[in-house]
Every structure is written in structure tokens, then in C-alpha cells.
matplotlib code that plots the C-alpha trace (Angstrom):
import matplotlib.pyplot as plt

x = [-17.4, -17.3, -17.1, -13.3, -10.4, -10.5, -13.4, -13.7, -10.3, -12.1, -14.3, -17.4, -18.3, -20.2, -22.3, -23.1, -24.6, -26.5, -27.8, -28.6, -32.3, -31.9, -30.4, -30.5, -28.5, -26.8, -26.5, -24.7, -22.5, -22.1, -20.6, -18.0, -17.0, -16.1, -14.7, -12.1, -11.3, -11.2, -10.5, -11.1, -10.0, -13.0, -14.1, -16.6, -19.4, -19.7, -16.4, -17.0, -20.6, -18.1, -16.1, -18.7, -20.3, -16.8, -16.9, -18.2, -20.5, -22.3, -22.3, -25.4, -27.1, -28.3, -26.4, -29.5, -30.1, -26.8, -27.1, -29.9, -28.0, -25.0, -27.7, -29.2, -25.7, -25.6, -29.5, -27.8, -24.2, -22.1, -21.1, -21.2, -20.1, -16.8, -17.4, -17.1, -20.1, -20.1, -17.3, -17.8, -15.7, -16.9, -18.1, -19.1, -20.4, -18.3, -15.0, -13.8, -11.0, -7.9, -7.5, -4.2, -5.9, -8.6, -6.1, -4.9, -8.1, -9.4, -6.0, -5.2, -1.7, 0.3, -0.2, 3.1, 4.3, 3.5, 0.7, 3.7, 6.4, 2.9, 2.3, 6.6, 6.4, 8.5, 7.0, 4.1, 2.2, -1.3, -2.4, -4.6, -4.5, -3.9, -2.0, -1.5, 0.5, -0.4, 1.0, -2.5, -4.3, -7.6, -10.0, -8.8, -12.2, -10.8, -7.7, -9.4, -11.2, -12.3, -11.3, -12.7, -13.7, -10.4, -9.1, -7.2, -5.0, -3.6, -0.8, 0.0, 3.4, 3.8, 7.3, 7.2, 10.7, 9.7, 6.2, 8.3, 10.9, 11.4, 7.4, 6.5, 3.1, 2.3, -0.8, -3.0, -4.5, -7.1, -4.8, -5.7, -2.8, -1.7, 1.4, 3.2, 6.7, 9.2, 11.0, 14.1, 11.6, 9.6, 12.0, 13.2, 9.3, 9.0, 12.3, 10.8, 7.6, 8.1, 4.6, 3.1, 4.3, 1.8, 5.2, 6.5, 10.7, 11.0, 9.1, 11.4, 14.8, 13.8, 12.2, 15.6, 18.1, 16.0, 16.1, 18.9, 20.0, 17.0, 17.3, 19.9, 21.6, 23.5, 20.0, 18.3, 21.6, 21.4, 17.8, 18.4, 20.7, 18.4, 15.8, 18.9, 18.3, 21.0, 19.0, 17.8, 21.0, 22.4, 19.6, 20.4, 24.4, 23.4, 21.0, 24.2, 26.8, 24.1, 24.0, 27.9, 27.9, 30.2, 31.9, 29.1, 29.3, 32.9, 32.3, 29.3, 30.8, 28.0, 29.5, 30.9, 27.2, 25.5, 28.3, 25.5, 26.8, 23.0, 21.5, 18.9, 16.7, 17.2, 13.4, 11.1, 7.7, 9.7, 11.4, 14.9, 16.6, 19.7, 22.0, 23.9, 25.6, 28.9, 29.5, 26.0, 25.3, 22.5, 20.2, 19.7, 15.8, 15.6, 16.5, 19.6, 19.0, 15.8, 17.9, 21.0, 18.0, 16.9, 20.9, 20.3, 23.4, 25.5, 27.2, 28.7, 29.5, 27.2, 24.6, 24.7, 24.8, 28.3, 28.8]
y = [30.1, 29.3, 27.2, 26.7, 24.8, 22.4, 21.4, 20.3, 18.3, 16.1, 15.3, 16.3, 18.7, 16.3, 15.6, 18.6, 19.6, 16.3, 16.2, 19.7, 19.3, 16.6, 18.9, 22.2, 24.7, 24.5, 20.9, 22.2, 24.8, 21.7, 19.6, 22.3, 22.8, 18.8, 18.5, 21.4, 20.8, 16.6, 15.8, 11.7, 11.3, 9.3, 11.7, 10.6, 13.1, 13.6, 15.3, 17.1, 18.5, 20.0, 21.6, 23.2, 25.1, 26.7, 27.5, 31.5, 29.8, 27.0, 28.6, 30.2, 26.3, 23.9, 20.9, 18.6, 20.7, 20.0, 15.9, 16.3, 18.1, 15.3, 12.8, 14.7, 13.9, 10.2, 10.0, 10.9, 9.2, 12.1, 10.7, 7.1, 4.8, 3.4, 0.3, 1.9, 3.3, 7.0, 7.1, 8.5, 9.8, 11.5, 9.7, 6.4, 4.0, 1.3, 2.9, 1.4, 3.1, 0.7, -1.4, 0.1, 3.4, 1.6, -0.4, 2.5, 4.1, 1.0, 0.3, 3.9, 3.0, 1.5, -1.2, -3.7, -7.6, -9.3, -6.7, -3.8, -7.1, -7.6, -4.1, -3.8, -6.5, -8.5, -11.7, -13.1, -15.1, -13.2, -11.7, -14.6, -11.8, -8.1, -6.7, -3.6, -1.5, 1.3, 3.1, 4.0, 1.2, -0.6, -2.9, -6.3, -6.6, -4.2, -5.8, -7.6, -6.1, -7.3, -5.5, -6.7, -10.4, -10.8, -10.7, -7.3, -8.3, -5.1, -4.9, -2.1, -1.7, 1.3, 2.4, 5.7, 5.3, 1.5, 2.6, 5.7, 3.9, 3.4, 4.9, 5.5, 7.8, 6.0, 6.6, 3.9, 4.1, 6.2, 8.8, 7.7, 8.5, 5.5, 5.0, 1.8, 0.6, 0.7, -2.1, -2.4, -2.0, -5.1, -7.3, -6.1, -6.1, -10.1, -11.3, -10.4, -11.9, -14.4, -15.5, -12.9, -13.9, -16.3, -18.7, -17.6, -17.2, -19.4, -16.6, -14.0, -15.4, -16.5, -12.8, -11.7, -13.4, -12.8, -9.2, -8.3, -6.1, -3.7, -3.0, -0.5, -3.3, -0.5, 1.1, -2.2, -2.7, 0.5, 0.1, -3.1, -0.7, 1.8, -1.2, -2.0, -5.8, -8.1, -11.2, -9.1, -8.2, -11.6, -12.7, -9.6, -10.6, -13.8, -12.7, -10.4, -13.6, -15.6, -13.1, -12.7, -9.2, -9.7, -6.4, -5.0, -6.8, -5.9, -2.0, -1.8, -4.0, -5.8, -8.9, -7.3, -5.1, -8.2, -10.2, -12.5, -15.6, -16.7, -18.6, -17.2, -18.7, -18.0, -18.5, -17.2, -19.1, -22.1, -24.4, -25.5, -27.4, -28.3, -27.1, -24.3, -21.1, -20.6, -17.3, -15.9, -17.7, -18.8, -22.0, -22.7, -24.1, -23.8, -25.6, -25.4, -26.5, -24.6, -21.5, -22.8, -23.4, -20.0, -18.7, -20.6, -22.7, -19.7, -20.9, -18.5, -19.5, -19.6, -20.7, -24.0, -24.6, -24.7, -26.1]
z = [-26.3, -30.1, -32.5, -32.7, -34.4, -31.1, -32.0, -35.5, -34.6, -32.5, -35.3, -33.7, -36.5, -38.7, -35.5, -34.7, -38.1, -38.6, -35.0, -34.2, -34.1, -31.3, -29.2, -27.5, -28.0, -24.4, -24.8, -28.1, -26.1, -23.8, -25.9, -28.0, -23.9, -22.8, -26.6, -25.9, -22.1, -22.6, -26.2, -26.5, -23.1, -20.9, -18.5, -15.1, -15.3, -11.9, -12.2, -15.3, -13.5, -10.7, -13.4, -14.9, -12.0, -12.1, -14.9, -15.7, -18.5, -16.6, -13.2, -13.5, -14.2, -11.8, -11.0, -12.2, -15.2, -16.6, -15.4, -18.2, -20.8, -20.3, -21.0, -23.7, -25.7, -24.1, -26.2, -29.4, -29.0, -28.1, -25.2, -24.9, -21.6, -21.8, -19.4, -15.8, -14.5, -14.7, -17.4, -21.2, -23.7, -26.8, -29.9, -31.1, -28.5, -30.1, -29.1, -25.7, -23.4, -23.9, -20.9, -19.0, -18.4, -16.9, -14.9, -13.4, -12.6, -10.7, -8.8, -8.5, -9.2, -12.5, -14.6, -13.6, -13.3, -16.2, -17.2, -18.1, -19.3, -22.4, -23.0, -23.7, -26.4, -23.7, -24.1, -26.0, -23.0, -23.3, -19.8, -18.1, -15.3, -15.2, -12.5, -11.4, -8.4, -5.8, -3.0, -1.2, 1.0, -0.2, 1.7, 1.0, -1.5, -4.0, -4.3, -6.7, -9.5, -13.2, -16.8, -19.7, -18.0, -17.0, -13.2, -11.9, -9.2, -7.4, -5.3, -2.4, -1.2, 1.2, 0.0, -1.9, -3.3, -4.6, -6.2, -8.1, -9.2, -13.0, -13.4, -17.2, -18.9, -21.5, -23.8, -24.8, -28.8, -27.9, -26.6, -22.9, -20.8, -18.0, -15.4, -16.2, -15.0, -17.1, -18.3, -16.4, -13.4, -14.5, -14.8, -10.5, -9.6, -11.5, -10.0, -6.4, -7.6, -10.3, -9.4, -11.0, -14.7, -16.8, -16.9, -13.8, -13.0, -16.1, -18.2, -16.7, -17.5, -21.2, -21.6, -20.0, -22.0, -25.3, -24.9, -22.9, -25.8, -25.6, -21.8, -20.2, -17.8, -15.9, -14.7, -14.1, -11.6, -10.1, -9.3, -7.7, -5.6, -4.7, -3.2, -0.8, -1.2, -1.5, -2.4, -5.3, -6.3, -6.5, -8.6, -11.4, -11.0, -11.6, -14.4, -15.8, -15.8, -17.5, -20.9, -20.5, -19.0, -16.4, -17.9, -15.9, -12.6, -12.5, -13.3, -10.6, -8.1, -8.1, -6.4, -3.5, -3.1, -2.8, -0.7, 1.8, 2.6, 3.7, 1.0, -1.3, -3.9, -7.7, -8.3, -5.4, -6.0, -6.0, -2.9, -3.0, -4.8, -3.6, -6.8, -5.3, -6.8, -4.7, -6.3, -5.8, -2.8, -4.9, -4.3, -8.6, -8.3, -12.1, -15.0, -16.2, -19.3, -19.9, -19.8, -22.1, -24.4, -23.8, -24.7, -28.0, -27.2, -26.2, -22.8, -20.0, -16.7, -14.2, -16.3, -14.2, -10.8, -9.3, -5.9]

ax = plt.figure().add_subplot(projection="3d")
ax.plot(x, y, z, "-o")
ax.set_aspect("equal")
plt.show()
């Protein structure tokens, strides 16, 4: 391998020249490899030692004599930890791996709840809590996980069609690549569990009615369809009449879809209230006022319990 174009674009160049004493030459042919295969992304090194021995290059090399070399270019700053034990990426030790990708490689899943609802400029409540999804089953005890001082609460749900739904790749600013739900799928995943908002259901709505204009309704509808809930799709027709879009409940039938004359509740992590929604067969446990407020005096039926 040479010297190439792939290289000096990871601005590894100026390293090489001024730290070429400090290290050996296949430490040197080491680091031009993990620069071309990895770029900035963090890499585990136990992975990148199995990649090597595959490699026509390294195979000839012991296992522990590359460890040595990869910690040859820790010694001078090549590689430097990135918080997780076992994870580097190239460069300055200062840089840290944004925290979504690491999100995603604790929980194994996506980064979702109120977590995705901060990362799409959807509200402005900083994360207290970071919270994240995944199809594949953990041991209660790493459920639970910390990033950055601040508690990783991950949630397993064991439908394939419900964890794929509305999934984005997103890149963090170091170029990091992460799953993330979209946001049409945040706002489904937080009306199921409103809990998991800093403000809770009131959060939701405000974020809702504030920004109604940047989400594609019709999807956020259809995906309610596709999770074959009712109580979930009274809450987005009631959602829809709220920002006036009953254009849409009418086009999608959303009303007949979700015909369940049982009562549900409008906000899940609360009890009932009493203030009942004969259209949605909704029980209103929220504010009224709190989201005319949020309408900015606008008023559309609905908005108010009817009984």
C-alpha cells in the first residue's frame, strides 16, 4: 500500500512527517491502512485486529504484534480513545464521537423518544435522559447505560415492522453515521409513551402544533395505520382536528379507521380526567387551555373537550 490521496484527506499527512521517528515503519503502513479503510469514523480495535489478519498485508503478523503497533499510534496520538473502552478514531485526543452514534452502539438500536424529537430541532427541552430503541433482547442491567454523565434508557420492542418503521442514517459532525427515527415516527413512538419527553404529552402537543407545517401529516397517519392501533389513531385524528387539518381526516378516513367506542386516554402517563371527546372517544386529561395557548389563539374544534 502507498501513500495515497485517501490519506492526506484525512489530514494525517502533517503527522506522519513530524512523527516519523516515533514510529516504525509498519506502524506507519498501519496507520495509511485504518486511515483509508475507516476515515474519522471510531473504530474498536479488536475488530480492526480481525480485519487485519485478513488482510494479504498484515496476515503474515501476529495478533499481539499488531495490539503493539495499534498502541504504538495511541503513544503518539494517532489514535486516541473516544470514551468506550476499546474505541478510537484517528487524530486529536480532544475530538469525541458525537453522542447518537454512541447511542446506538450501546443500545444496539436507534436513538428515539425525546432523544430523536432534540436532535430534529423539535423542541428546545435539553435531554435530562437519552433514550434509545432496539429490537434484540438485553439483560434487564443494560437497559440502562450512561453517555456523557447522562442516563441511556433503552427500550426493546420485539416487533420487526414497529422498530423499522420511519428509521433514518443520519451522521453526527464527526461524520459518525447513527439510526434515528424519523420525525413523523417520534411524534407515534411519544404519543404511546409521552413519558418519555422531558415535558411529557404536554411537550408533544406544543412540539406538534408548533411544527405541524414541517411534518408530512399524511405519512405520520399512515404510520399510525400500519401499527394497527386504534387508540393511537384517535389520538393523531385528534392531533389533526386540533391544527385544523381535518381535510386530512376526511381524505384518510381516519375517523371511521379508528371507530372504538371504548374509551381511551388523550395523554398516556396521565389518569382520567373526566372531560370527554365524543368524536374521538377520547378521555381529554390535558389542558385545554395549555394547548389553545400553544395554537397562539387560533381555535378549531376539538380543541376542548366535548361531551
Amino acid at each position: 500500500m502507498v501513500l495515497g490521496q485517501d490519506y492526506a484527506d484525512n489530514n494525517l499527512w502533517e503527522l506522519m512527517v513530524s512523527d516519523k521517528d516515533q514510529l516504525s515503519s509498519t506502524a506507519r503502513k498501519l496507520l495509511v491502512y485504518i486511515a483509508n479503510q475507516y476515515g474519522s469514523e471510531a473504530v474498536k480495535l479488536s475488530r480492526v485486529l480481525d480485519r487485519l489478519r485478513q488482510d494479504d498485508i498484515f496476515a503474515s503478523y501476529s495478533r499481539e504484534y499488531l495490539r503493539k503497533l495499534m498502541y504504538e499510534l495511541v503513544e503518539v496520538n494517532a489514535l486516541s480513545p473516544v470514551g468506550e473502552r476499546g474505541w478510537y478514531r484517528l487524530g486529536d485526543g480532544e475530538m469525541k464521537a458525537g453522542p447518537y452514534h454512541r447511542i446506538c452502539r450501546l443500545s444496539g438500536g436507534a436513538v428515539a423518544y425525546h432523544t430523536a424529537l432534540y436532535f430534529h430541532g423539535l423542541t428546545d427541552h435539553y435531554p435530562k435522559v437519552y433514550y434509545a430503541r432496539t429490537r434484540r433482547t438485553l439483560p434487564g442491567d443494560r437497559t440502562r447505560q450512561v453517555v456523557d454523565g447522562i442516563p441511556l434508557i433503552i427500550s426493546v420492542t420485539s416487533s420487526e415492522v414497529d422498530y423499522e418503521l420511519g428509521l433514518e442514517i443520519r451522521r453526527d459532525q464527526l461524520g459518525d453515521s447513527f439510526e434515528i427515527t424519523s420525525k413523523e415516527k417520534t411524534y407515534i413512538d411519544l404519543l404511546r409513551a409521552p413519558d418519555k419527553s422531558v415535558a411529557g404529552f404536554a411537550e408533544v402537543a406544543s412540539s406538534f402544533v408548533e411544527f405541524r407545517e414541517e411534518l408530512d401529516l399524511r405519512l405520520l397517519s399512515q404510520m399510525a395505520f400500519r401499527l394497527k392501533s386504534k387508540s393511537l389513531l384517535k389520538r393523531v385524528g385528534y392531533l389533526l382536528e386540533l391544527v385544523g387539518r381535518n381535510d386530512l381526516i376526511q381524505a384518510l378516513s381516519i375517523e371511521d379507521r379508528s371507530n372504538q367506542r371504548n374509551w381511551s386516554r388523550l395523554d398516556l402517563s396521565m389518569e382520567p380526567a373526566g372531560i370527554r371527546d365524543q368524536r374521538w372517544h377520547l378521555d381529554v386529561n390535558v389542558d385545554g387551555e395549555f394547548l389553545l395557548d400553544r395554537l397562539g389563539g387560533e381555535r378549531h374544534e376539538g380543541v376542548t373537550g366535548r361531551d
